[in-house]
C-alpha positions as CSV (number, residue, x, y, z in Angstrom):
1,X,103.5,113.7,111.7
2,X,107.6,112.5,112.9
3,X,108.2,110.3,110.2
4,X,111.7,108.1,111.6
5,X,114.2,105.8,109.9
6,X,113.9,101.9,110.3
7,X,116.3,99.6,109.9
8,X,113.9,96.6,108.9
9,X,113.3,95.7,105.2
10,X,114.4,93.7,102.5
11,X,114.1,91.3,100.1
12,X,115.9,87.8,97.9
13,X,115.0,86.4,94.4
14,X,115.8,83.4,93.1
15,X,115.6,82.8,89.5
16,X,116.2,79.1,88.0
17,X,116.1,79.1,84.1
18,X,116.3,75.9,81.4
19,X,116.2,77.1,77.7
20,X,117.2,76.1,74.0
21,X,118.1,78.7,71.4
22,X,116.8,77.9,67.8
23,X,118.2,74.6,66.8
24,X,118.4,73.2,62.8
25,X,115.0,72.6,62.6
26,X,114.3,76.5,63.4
27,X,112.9,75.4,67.1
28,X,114.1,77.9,70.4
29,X,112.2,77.4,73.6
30,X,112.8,78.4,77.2
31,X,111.3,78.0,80.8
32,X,112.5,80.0,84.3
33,X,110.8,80.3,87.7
34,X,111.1,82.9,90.0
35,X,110.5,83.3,93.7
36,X,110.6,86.2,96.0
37,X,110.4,87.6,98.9
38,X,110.2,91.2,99.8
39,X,109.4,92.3,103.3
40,X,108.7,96.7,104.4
41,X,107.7,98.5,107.2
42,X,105.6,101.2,105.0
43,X,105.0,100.9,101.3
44,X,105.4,104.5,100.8
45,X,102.6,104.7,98.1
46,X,102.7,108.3,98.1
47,X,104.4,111.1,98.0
48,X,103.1,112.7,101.3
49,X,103.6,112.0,104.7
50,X,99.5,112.2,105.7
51,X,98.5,109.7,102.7
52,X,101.6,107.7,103.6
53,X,100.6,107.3,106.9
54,X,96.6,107.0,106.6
55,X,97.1,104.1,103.5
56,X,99.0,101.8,105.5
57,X,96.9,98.6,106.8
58,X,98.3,98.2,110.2
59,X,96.8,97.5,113.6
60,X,98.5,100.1,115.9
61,X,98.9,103.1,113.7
62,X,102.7,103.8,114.8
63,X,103.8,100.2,114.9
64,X,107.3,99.4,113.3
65,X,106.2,95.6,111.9
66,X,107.7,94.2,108.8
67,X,105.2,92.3,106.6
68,X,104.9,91.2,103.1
69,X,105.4,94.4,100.4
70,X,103.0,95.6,98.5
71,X,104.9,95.0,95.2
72,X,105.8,91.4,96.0
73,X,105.6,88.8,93.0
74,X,106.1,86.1,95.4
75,X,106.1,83.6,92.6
76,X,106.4,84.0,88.8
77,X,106.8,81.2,85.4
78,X,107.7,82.5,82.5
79,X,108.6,80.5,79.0
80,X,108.5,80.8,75.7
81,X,108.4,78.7,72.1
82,X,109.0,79.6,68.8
83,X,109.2,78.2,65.4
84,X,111.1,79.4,62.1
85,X,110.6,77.9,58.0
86,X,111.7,79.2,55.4
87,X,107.6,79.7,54.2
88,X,107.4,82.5,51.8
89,X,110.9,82.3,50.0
90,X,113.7,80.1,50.4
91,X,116.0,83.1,51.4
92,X,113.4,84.7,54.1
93,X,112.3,83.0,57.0
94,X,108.5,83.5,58.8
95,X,108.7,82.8,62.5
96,X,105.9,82.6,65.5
97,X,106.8,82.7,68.8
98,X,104.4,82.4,72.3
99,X,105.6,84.0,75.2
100,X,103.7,83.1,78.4
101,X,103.7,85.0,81.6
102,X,102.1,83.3,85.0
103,X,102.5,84.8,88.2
104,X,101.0,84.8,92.2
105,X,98.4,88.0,92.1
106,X,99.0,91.0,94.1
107,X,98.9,90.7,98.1
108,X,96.3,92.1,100.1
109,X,95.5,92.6,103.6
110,X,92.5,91.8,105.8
111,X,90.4,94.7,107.9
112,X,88.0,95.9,109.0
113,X,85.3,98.0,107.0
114,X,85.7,100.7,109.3
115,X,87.5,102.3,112.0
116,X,88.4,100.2,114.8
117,X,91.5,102.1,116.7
118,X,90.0,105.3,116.5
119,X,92.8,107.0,114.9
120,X,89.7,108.2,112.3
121,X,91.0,106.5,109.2
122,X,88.5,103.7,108.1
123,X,89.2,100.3,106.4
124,X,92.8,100.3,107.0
125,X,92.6,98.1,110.3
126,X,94.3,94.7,110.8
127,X,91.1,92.2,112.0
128,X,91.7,90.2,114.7
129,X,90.2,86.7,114.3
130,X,88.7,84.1,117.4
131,X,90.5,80.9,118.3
132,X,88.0,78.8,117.4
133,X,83.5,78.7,116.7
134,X,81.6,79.9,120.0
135,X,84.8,80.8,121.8
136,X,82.5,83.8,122.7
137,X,85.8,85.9,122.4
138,X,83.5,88.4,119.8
139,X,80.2,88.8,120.1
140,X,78.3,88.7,116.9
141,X,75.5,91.4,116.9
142,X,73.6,88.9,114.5
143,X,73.8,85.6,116.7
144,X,74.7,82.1,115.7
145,X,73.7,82.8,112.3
146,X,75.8,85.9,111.5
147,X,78.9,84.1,113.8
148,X,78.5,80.7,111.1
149,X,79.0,83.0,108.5
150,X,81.8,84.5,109.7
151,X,83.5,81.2,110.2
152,X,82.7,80.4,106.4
153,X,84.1,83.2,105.0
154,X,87.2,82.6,107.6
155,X,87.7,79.2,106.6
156,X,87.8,79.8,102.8
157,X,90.9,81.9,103.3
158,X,94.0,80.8,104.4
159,X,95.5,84.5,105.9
160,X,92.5,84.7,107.9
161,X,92.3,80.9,109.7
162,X,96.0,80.9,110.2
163,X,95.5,84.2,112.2
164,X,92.6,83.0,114.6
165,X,93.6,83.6,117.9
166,X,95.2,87.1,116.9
167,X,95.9,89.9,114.1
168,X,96.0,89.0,110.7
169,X,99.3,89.7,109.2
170,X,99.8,92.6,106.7
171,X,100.0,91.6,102.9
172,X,99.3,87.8,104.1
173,X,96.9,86.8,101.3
174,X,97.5,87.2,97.7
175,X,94.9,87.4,94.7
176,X,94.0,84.5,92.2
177,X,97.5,83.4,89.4
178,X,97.4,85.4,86.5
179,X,98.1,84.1,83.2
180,X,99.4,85.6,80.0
181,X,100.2,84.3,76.5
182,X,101.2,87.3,73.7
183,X,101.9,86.0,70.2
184,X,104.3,87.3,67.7
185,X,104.6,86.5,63.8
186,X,107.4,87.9,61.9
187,X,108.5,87.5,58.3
188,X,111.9,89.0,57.1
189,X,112.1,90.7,54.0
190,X,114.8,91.8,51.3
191,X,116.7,94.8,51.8
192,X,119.2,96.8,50.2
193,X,121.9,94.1,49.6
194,X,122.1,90.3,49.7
195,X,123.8,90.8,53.2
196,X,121.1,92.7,54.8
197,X,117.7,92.0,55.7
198,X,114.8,93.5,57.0
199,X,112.1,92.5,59.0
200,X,108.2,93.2,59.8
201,X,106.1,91.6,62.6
202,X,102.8,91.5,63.6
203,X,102.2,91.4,68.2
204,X,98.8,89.9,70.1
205,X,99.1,91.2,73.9
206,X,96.8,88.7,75.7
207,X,96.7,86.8,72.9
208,X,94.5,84.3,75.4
209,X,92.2,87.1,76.0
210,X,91.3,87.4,72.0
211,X,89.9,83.4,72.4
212,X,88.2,83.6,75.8
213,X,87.0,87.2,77.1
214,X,87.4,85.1,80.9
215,X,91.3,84.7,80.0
216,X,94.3,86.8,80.6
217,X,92.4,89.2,83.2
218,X,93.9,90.9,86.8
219,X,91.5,90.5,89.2
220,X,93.2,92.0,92.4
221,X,92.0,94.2,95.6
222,X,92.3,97.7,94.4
223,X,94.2,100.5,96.5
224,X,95.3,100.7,99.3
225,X,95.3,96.8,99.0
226,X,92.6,95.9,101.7
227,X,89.8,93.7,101.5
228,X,86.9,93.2,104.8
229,X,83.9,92.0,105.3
230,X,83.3,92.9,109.3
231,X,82.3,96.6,110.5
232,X,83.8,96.4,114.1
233,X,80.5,97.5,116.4
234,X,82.3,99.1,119.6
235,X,83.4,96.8,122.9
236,X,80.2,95.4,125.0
237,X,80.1,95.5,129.0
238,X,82.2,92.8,129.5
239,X,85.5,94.2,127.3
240,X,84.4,92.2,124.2
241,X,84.6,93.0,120.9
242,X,81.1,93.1,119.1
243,X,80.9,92.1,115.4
244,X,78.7,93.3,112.2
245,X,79.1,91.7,109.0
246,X,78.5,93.7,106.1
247,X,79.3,92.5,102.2
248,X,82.2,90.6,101.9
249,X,84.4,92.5,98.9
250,X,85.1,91.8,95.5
251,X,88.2,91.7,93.2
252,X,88.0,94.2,90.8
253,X,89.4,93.8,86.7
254,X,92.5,96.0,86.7
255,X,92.1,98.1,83.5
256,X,93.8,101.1,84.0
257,X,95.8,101.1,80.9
258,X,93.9,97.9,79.6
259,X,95.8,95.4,80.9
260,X,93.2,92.8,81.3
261,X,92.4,93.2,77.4
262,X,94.0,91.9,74.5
């Protein structure tokens, strides 16, 4: 393996922001948006230059094309509210605050379920999509009724029908928005002089997860961030692709360090 510089690669965020600090009534809010982009040549997700190389979705192995990254949050809302009274003493006040996190889900690429350029690596190939139904561009081992649900499946996704005609781009379709409230309650106490005080609180992570086990979960395309449906079956007499479909893959919960739990 040569591994080479490249000069390609980048990124921009924007971040616009509205917000109130606690006013007399004991009331602070805020609100921002984010956007980003952040294009890459390789993710580098390793620390090797084989695994490097092999988890990489591409098309032609040694190609130098600059797609989405794999750590993009292309978009992202964030706000919080909280509220302060004087509840348990006149001196000591008890405040809640929400703090909610939204954000685009993780980018994923489209391949194929096996190995397509030969280079003996499987699932990490870009799928290339027909123009259009009965083009007869691929032929579909399983006829009409294995090509209609192809075009089904292609049609529900907008990475894969804006790429018919050619390649699917790298990183060009992006998991369901993820949503996250936590909850904090705090209550200041006395400490050792009238000047000083002292404070306990209490945190919910995923508070939204404590009401509704369906809330506040990742569901994303596990690593190396490539989700297929199609084995590719070899090249026919005429130069044609042929097409199998096999299972067309599922997110999975992330829950690695339970993030997808309160």
């Amino acid at each position: 393996l040569l591994a080479d510089k490249t000069e390609k690669g980048g990124g921009d965020v924007i971040t616009l922001s509205v917000g109130q600090p606690a006013n007399a009534a004991g009331v602070a809010w805020s609100l921002a948006y984010t956007r980003t982009t952040a294009r890459e040549v390789s993710p580098l997700t390793s620390s090797t230059s084989a695994s490097n190389w092999s988890n990489r979705n591409i098309f032609n192995p040694n190609e130098e094309v600059l797609q989405n990254s794999n750590y993009l949050t292309k978009d992202r809302i964030s706000a919080s509210l909280s509220f302060a009274r004087n509840l348990l003493s006149s001196k000591h006040r008890t405040t809640v605050g929400v703090f909610y996190e939204g954000r685009r889900g993780k980018p994923y690429s489209w391949t194929y379920l096996n190995d397509l350029n030969g280079d003996g690596i499987s699932g990490n190939d870009l799928m290339y999509i027909p123009s259009a139904p009965g083009s007869n561009e691929v032929v579909f081992r399983g006829g009409a009724t294995e090509e209609a649900r192809f075009w089904d499946i292609v049609n529900a996704y907008s990475a894969l029908s804006s790429a018919k005609g050619g390649v699917v781009g790298r990183n060009n379709q992006f998991a369901g928005w993820v949503n996250n409230f936590d909850v904090r309650i705090s209550q200041e106490l006395p400490a050792w002089t009238k000047q000083h005080r002292a404070s306990i609180s209490f945190d919910i992570l995923n508070f939204g997860n404590l009401l509704n086990k369906k809330w506040g979960r990742i569901d994303e395309i596990g690593f190396p961030s490539n989700r297929s449906f199609v084995n590719y079956a070899g090249i026919n007499a005429a130069g044609k692709y042929v097409y199998s479909l096999g299972s067309l893959e599922d997110f999975v919960t992330r829950q690695a360090a339970g993030e997808s739990q309160w």
